[in-house]
C-alpha positions, 0 to 999 in steps of 0.5 A: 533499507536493510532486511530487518528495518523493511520487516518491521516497516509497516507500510513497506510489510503492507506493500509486500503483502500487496504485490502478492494479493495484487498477482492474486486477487483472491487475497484482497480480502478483509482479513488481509488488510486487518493484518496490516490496519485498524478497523477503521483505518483510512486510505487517503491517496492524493487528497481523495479519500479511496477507503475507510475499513477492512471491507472497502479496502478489499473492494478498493484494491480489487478493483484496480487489480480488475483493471490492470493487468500487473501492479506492483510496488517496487521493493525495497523502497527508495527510503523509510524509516519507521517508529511505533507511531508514524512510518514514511517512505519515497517508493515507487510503483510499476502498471501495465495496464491496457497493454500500456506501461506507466510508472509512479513515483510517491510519498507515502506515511502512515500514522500507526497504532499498536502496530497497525495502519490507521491511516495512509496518505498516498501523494503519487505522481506519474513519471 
């Protein structure tokens, strides 16, 4: 993807922001996902409902970041591509955690509305 499509991709300006929360916890805060999803925007990874709202998205992805020493989603992305209404891309995702490296590859798409997440479906995979 070039500079200027993963600027306007939302997922992939998500992930960007994310990489940087993640290193600093103190960034999962509500406001932070409001940036980037509606009010009641939904995260959905592998089939399992993870978070509804700002405020369970904060304490979703705090508590990863607790358990993982570093996590990071690997930029640029495989592929995506992006309208106003549906984004999508093939990414993937570097852990270490207990001291263990692992690695996941995933598809993930987005329905979008006025510019923010109001869903996100993660399917991953260990590789």
């Amino acid at each position: 993807m070039t500079e200027d499509i993963m600027s306007e991709h939302p997922i992939v300006a998500f992930f960007t922001w994310w990489n940087g929360a993640m290193r600093d916890p103190a960034e999962l805060t509500p406001e932070g996902f409001a940036r980037f999803f509606t009010e009641d925007g939904r995260l959905i990874v592998n089939g399992n409902l993870r978070a509804t709202g700002w405020e369970a998205m904060a304490t979703h992805y705090a508590a990863i970041a607790a358990r993982c020493e570093e996590v990071a989603m690997v930029l640029p992305v495989e592929e995506g591509f992006a309208t106003k209404e549906r984004a999508f891309v093939h990414c993937r995702t570097h852990v270490i955690a207990d001291g263990k490296q692992a690695a996941e590859e995933a598809m993930a798409y987005a329905i979008v509305e006025d510019g923010r997440m109001a869903l996100l479906r993660v399917v991953s995979l260990s590789v």
